[in-house]
C-alpha positions, 0 to 999 in steps of 0.5 A, spaced: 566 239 680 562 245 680 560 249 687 556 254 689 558 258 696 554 264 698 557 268 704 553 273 708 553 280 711 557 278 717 562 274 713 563 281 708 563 286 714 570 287 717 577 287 715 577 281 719 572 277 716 574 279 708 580 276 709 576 269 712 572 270 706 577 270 701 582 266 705 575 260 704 574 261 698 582 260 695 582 254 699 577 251 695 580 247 690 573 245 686 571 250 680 566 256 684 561 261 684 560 266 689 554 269 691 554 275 695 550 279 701 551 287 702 555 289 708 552 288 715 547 294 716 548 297 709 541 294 706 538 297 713 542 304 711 539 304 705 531 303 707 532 308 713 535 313 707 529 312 703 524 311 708 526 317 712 527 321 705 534 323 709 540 327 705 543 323 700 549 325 701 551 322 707 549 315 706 553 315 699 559 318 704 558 312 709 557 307 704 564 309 701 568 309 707 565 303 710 567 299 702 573 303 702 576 302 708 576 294 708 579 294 701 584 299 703 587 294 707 588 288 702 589 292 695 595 294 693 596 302 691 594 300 683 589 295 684 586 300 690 585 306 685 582 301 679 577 298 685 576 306 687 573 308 679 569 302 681 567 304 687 565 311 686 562 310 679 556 305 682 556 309 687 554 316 683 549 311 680 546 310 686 546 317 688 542 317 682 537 313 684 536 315 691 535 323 688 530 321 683 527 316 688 526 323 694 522 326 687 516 320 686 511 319 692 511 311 690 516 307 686 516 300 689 521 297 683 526 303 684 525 301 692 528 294 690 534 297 685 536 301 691 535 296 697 540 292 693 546 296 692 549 294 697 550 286 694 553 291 688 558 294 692 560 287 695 560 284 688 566 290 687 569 290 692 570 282 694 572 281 686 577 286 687 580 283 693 581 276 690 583 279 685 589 281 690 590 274 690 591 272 684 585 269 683 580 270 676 575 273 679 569 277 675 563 281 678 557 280 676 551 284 678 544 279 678 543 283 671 549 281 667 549 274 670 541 273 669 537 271 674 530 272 672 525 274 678 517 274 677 512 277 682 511 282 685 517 287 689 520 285 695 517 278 694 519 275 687 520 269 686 526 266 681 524 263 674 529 257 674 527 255 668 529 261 665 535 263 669 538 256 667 538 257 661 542 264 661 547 261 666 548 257 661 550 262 657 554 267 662 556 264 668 558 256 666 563 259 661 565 262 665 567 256 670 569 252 664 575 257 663 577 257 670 574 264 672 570 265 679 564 269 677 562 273 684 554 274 683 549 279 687 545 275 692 538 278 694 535 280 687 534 278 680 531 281 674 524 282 672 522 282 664 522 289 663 529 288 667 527 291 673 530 289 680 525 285 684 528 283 690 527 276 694 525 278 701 530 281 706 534 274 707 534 272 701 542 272 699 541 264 701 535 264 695 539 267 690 545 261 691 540 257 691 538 258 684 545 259 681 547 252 685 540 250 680 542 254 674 550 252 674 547 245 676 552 245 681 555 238 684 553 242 692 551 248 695 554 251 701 551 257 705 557 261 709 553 264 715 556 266 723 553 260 726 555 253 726 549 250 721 543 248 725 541 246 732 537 241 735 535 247 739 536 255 740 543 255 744 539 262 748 534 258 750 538 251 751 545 251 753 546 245 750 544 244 744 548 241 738 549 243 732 546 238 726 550 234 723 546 231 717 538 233 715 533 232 709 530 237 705 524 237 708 526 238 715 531 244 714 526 248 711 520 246 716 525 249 721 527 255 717 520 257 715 518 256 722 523 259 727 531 257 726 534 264 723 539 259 719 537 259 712 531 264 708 526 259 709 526 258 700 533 257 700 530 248 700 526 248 694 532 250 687 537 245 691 532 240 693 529 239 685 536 238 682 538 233 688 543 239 690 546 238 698 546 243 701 551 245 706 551 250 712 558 252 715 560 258 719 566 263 716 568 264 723 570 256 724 571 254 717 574 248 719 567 246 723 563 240 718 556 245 720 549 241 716 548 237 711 542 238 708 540 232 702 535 227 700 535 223 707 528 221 708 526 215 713 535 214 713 535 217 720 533 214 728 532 220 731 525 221 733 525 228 733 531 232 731 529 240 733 525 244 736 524 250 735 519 257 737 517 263 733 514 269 737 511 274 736 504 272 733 496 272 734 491 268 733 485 271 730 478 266 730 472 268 725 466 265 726 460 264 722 455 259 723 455 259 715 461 257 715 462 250 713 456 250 708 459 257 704 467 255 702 466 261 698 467 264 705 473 261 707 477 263 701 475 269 700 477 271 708 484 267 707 485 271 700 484 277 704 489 276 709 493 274 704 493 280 699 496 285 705 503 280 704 501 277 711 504 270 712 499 265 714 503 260 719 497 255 720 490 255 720 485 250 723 478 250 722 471 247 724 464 247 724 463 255 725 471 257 725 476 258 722 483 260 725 488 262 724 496 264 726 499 271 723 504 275 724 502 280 731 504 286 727 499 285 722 494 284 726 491 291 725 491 291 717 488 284 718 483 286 721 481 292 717 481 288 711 477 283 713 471 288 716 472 292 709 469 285 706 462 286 709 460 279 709 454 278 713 455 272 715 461 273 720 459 273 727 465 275 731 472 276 731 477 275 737 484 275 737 489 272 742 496 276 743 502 273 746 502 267 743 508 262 740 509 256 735 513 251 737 515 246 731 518 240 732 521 237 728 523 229 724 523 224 719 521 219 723 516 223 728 510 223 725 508 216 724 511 213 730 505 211 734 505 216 741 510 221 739 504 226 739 500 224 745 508 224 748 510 231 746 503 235 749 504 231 756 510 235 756 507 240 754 502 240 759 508 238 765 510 245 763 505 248 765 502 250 758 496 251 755 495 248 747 492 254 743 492 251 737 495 245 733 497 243 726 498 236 725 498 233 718 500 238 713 507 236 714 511 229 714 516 231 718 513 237 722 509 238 729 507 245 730 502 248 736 500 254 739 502 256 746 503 262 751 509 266 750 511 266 756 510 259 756 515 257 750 522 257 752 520 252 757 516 247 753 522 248 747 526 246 754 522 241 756 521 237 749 529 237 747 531 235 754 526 229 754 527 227 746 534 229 744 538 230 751 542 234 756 
């Protein structure tokens, strides 16, 4: 049996959860390979460091007392100073890169070099520590192992295909012989063997594809939460942890409001039928979620709500609209060019709608005046707006669910906005007032899922 298991910021981020780590990983009997985020806060220290053109010193001084200063505690005398000579030299490497980087006005694949190092300390310092424990582990950095990333940086994409083909050659032997490759999470290589990384969050991508790549029997992702909820405990007290999900299910939830998994982590597993398992560091015994291939195996009608905030749905009129396509393309394009996600659209005789980040409204609206075309009458924006997402495999084709759920929104004393019904198998997502959304995310789990 092959597992993949990637262990997070907040598993890697203290004497006390290195040791929970490397204790997990020494239990587990089957043959592993290990995917790593940086320290909690060091990719944060790094932007700043960049962003702020800081002294580079004092970074590089933080960086080294925070690694060192864990491992210290679990590595013998030789083993530390072996550990040190590692440390330090990826650290003058850095040092490097941030010196070249505070001369250039722009270097976006530098900014991705650099905004991943922390996963190539954590890689050192946790190889070394399991090293303590008599365990035969090999860093690896995304470079050394293989994973070939496409795109543009900051938001590449993975190269399964490619990626497979190199883990055959680096990693698989190195799990045949017993070894426990400990890889970089976050970023892979383009093919000029620059870094692109996968968006922030993206460690539980990069599992993903090594899981995709190893052809790996599972996939679990070690995080600080028990899996996912049937509702944000913050909002509803009672939510429950989720024992088994499908693909779709889990991905509609990540991508549209549960901060469990980077919303891309679903599609390298569900290609090769991997299950994925989400389990908590911090309660390691707990079962966490099962995500597989479970379609039409389940009775709950719904299995989770969930709200994302901080959006703004922007309207664009023109009466011209529903007889030029070319109009809506070129308006969808040019939001899209900016980076800026798009959660849902909706159009009609002479709008199109759609629901995007608030933040970026300002940039949007400056891209779509920049267009000149005559044919837009207006554009209005509604701030202060939320999605609700419910979400189950049964939900969409039974009769009444849909008519049920906005009864309860409307009991709550909440405005529908917008809807986007039919896109998704397994999904319900609307628009209501923020200040609404924790009651309609209450009212819905309390009436479909309980107390």
């Amino acid at each position: 049996m092959i597992k993949v298991m990637k262990f997070g910021g907040s598993s890697m981020g203290s004497v006390d959860a290195l040791k929970r780590t490397a204790s997990i990983i020494q239990r587990e009997p089957a043959r592993k390979a290990v995917v790593v985020s940086a320290m909690s806060g060091v990719t944060n220290s790094l932007i700043a460091c960049m962003r702020d053109r800081s002294d580079t010193s004092t970074v590089l001084e933080q960086l080294r007392a925070k690694y060192a200063g864990c491992a210290q505690v679990m590595m013998s005398g030789d083993l530390f100073n072996t550990y040190l000579k590692e440390l330090d030299a990826s650290l003058s490497m850095l040092g490097d890169k941030l010196k070249t980087y505070q001369k250039l006005d722009r270097a976006p694949f530098l900014e991705d070099a650099i905004s991943s190092w922390g996963e190539r300390l954590s890689v050192i310092t946790l190889s070394n520590i399991l090293r303590e424990r008599h365990i035969d582990a090999v860093a690896l950095s995304a470079e050394e192992a293989g994973i070939v990333a496409e795109g543009e940086p900051s938001n590449g994409s993975a190269n399964l295909a490619a990626t497979h083909s190199n883990l055959g050659q680096t990693v698989v032997p190195l799990l045949e012989n017993g070894a426990t490759p400990i890889i970089t999470g976050y970023y892979g290589t383009d093919a000029r063997g620059r870094p692109v990384t996968f968006g922030r969050g993206g460690s539980d991508y990069s599992s993903s594809v090594v899981a995709n790549g190893v052809d790996a029997d599972c996939c679990e992702i070690w995080t600080d939460v028990n899996g996912f909820m049937t509702a944000d405990p913050r909002e509803v007290p009672n939510a429950r942890t989720i024992k088994e999900m499908d693909y779709s299910e889990a991905a509609e939830l990540a991508y549209f409001g549960a901060k469990v998994l980077h919303p891309r982590t679903i599609e390298p597993v569900r290609r090769k039928g991997i299950p994925l398992r989400v389990k908590n560091t911090f309660n390691p015994e707990g079962n966490g979620t099962l995500i597989r291939d479970q379609k039409n195996n389940t009775p709950e009608i719904l299995r989770s709500v969930a709200a994302k905030g901080d959006l703004s749905i922007i309207k664009i009129y023109s009466s011209e609209l529903v007889y030029n396509p070319g109009l809506i393309s070129r308006l969808i394009a040019s939001v899209s060019e900016g980076g800026v996600n798009i959660y849902a659209i909706s159009t009609s005789l002479s709008t199109l709608a759609m629901v995007l980040p608030a933040s970026a409204m300002d940039d949007v609206l400056a891209r779509l005046e920049s267009l000149h075309e005559g044919q837009i009458e207006k554009m209005t924006i509604k701030n202060d707006v939320s999605l609700i997402c419910c979400v189950g495999d049964n939900m969409i084709n039974t009769f009444g669910v849909a008519a049920k759920v906005f009864a309860i929104v409307s009991s709550s004393g909440a405005n529908v906005e917008m809807i986007s019904e039919g896109a998704s198998d397994v999904a319900l997502n609307f628009m209501v007032p923020s200040d609404k959304a924790a009651d309609v995310v209450r009212n819905i789990h309390k009436t479909f899922i309980g107390d």
